[in-house]
N, C-alpha and C positions, 0 to 999 in steps of 0.2 A: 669563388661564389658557390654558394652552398647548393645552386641547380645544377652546377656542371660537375659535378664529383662522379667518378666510377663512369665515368662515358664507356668504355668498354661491358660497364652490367650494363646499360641502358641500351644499348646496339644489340646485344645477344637477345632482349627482350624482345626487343621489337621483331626479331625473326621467329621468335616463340609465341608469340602475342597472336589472339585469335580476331578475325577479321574484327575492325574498327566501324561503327556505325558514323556515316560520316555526319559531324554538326554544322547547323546552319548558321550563318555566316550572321555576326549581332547585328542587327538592324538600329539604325538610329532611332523609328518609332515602328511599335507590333502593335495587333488588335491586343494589348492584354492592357491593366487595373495597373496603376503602379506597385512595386513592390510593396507587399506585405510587410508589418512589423513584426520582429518574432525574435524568440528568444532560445539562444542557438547550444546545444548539446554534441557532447559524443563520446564515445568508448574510449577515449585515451587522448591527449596532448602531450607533445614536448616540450620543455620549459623553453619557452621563448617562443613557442608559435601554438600559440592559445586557439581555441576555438574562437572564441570572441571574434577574431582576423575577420570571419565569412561575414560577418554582419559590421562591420566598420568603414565601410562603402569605400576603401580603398586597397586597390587589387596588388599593388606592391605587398601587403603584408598580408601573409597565409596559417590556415594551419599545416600542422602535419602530426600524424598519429603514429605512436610506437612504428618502430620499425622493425620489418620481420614476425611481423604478427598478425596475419592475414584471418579473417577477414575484419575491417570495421569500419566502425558507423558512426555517419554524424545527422542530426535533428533539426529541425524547425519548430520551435512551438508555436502557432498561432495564436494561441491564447483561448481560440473559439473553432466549432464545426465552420469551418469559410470553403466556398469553391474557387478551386485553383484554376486554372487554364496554361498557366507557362512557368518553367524554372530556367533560370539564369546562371550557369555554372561559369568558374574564373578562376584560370589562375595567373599569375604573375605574367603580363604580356612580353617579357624580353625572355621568358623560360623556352627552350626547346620544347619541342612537337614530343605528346606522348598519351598514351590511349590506356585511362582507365576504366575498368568493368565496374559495373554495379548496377543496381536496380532500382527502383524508387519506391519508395512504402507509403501507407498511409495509415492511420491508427485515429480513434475518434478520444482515448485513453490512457494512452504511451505505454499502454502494456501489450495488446495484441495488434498484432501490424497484418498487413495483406499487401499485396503488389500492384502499383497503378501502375509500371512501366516494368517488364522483366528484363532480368541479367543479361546487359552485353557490354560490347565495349566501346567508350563513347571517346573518341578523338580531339583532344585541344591543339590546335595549332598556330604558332605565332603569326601566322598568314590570315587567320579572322580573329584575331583577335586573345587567341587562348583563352575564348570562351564555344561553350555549348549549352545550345537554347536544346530545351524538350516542350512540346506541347505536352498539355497532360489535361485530363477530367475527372473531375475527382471533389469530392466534398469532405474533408478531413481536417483536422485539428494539427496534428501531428504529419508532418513530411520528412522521412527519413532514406538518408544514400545509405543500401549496402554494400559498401567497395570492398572487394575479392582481388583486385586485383591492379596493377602498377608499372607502365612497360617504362616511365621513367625512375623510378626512384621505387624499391621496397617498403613505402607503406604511403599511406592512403592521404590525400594535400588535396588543397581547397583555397583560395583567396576569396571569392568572393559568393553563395549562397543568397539568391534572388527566388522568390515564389510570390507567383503576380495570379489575381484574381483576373474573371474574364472583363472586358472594358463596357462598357456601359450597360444597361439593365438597372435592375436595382439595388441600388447600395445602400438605403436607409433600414436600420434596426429598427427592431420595434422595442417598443417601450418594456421597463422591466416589469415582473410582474408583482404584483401586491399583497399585500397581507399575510403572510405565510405565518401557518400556525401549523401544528401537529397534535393528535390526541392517541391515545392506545385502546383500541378498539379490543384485544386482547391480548394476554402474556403471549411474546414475540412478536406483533403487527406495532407497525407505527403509520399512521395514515395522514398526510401531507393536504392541505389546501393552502389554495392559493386565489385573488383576484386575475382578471384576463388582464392578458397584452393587448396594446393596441400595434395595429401597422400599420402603413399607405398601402398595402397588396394585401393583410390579411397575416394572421399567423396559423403556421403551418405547425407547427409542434411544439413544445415543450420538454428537458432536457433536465431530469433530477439528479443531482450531487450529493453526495455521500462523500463526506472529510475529503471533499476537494475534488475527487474520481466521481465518473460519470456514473450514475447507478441504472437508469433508465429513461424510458422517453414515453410520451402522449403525445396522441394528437393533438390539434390545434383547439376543440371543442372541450376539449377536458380538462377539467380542474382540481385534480383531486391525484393521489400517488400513493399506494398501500407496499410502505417496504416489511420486508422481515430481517428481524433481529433478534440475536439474544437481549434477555432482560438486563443481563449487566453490560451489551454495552453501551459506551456514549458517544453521539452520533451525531453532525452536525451537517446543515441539510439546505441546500439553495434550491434555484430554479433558474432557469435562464430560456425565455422562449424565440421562438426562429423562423422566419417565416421562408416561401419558398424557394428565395436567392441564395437563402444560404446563410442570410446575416443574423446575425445573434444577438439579443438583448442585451443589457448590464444585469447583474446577480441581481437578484432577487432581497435582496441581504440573507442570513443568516437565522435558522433558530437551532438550539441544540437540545438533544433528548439526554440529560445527565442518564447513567443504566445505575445499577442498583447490584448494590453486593449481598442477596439473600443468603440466610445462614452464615453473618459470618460472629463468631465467637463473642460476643460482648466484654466478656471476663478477662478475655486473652492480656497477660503482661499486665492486671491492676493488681493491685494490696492483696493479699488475704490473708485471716489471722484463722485463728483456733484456739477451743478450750484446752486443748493439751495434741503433744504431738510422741510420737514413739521414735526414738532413736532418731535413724532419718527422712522419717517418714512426716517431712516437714508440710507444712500447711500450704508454701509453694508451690507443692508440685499440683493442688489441686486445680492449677490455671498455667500451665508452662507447654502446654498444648503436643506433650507426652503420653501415652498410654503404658510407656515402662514404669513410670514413677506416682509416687502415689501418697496421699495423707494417709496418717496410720494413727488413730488417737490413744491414749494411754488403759491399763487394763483397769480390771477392777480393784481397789484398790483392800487390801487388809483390814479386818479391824486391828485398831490398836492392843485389847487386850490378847494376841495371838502371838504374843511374845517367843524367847526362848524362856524355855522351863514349864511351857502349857503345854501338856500332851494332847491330840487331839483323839477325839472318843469318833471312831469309825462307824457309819451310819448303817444299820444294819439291810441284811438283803431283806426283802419282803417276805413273810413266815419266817422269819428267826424271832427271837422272843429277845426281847430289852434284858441287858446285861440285871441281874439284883432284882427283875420284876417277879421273877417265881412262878413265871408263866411259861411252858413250853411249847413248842412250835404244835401249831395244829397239822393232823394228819389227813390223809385222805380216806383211811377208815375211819376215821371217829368222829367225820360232819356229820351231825343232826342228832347225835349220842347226850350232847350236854344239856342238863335240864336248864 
């Protein structure tokens, strides 16, 4: 059985292992929300024990991440900013007693995180159940385990990933919000309205998206959202308002700001012809988006009668006198002599 391998590393750990925070014991019912829907991530899976496991509401089947590859992480997406109150952690109830470290994050974006519970080491035991409840408070989107650490096994396992919202208060959304338009007030500004939300308590804020990523947030009074952007790019833009449980509207739908590619070459890879080209200094290269290569057109050309067997009669310097005119150069003493 693939939890009892290496009993000899797992006994050494546990003598290494830094005090266990002890978990409370699952209760058949807690003040919390039923679990949360969410869609579940993390830094690595083995083949055959998928992430997926924590969310498939049976505790027989687990993840488990690289092994020997300390530290890592697995996720929650909510889908939306929600307030938490408890998580539910699980692993396989017939597995031996072992005490993983980590911490719990929260992120409103899945890029930057901060700690709603810090690093320690939290105890499963077949005795309650091989789970550990955390209360927690916290209003986040994202809920993520940092695990560091594994006094049963070298790398980081999980069956089952519960996060329950607090139990009663209010749990109705408020409605989405309406009309969204955008206009560009100036090169880089793109400014956002929208119609209000409605709620049963009130909307508490508003929560603008940028290609999916949260960009920023208003008050519940305000209607309106001035992002900045480059002109070229294109940008695709919700809304989603919230009031002050926590719960989150539906999207807004969608508008998007096509961007705009100034200065680019019109020429670039069409036709071009010429009245004559020089060697190879082809008509091409006047569009091949080159400054080595270049159109070169043909020179002047001859007359015809410039044969062989015409001498050509050399233009004289200025004061020399025409070859047979019988006229000699004028001097500088004899200006103003000639009558």
């Amino acid at each position: 059985m693939r939890t009892r391998r290496l009993l000899t590393y797992a006994a050494l750990s546990l003598l290494l292992a830094p005090p266990a925070v002890a978990a409370s014991e699952a209760p058949t019912a807690f003040a919390a929300a039923e679990a949360a829907d969410a869609t579940y991530t993390a830094s690595s899976q083995l083949p055959g024990y998928a992430v997926s496991n924590v969310g498939d509401g049976n505790q027989a089947t687990y993840w488990e991440s690289t092994n020997n590859q300390f530290p890592q992480w697995i996720q929650a997406d909510l889908g939306a900013a929600t307030n938490i109150a408890r998580l539910v952690l699980k692993l396989p109830s017939g597995w031996e007693a072992r005490t993983q470290t980590f911490s719990v994050q929260g992120s409103g974006n899945g890029a930057s995180f901060s700690d709603l519970v810090p690093s320690a080491g939290h105890r499963f035991d077949p005795a309650t159940g091989n789970t550990v409840t955390l209360d927690i408070t916290g209003n986040t989107r994202f809920v993520r385990l940092n695990i560091t650490a594994n006094t049963g096994w070298p790398a980081a396992q999980l069956s089952e990933f519960e996060v329950h919202g607090p139990a009663g208060g209010d749990t109705q959304p408020p409605s989405a919000p309406g009309n969204l338009a955008y206009t560009e007030p100036s090169s880089g500004k793109i400014r956002l309205t929208w119609s209000a939300s409605t709620d049963n308590t009130g909307v508490a804020g508003y929560d603008v998206y940028a290609n999916g990523q949260l960009r920023g947030s208003v008050g519940g009074d305000v209607l309106s959202y001035t992002d900045d952007q480059p002109d070229s790019a294109t940008v695709a833009y919700s809304v989603r308002a919230r009031d002050a449980a926590g719960n989150q509207s539906p999207s807004s739908g969608t508008v998007t700001r096509t961007g705009t590619r100034a200065g680019t070459n019109l020429a670039l890879g069409k036709p071009i012809t010429a009245s004559s080209v020089q060697h190879s200094y082809v008509a091409a290269n006047a569009n091949d988006d080159s400054v080595t290569t270049y159109l070169g057109g043909g020179g002047v050309s001859e007359p015809a009668d410039r044969g062989a067997g015409i001498q050509r009669r050399p233009r004289p310097c200025r004061g020399q006198a025409q070859p047979g005119s019988g006229v000699g150069p004028a001097h500088a003493d004899d200006r103003g002599r000639r009558a």
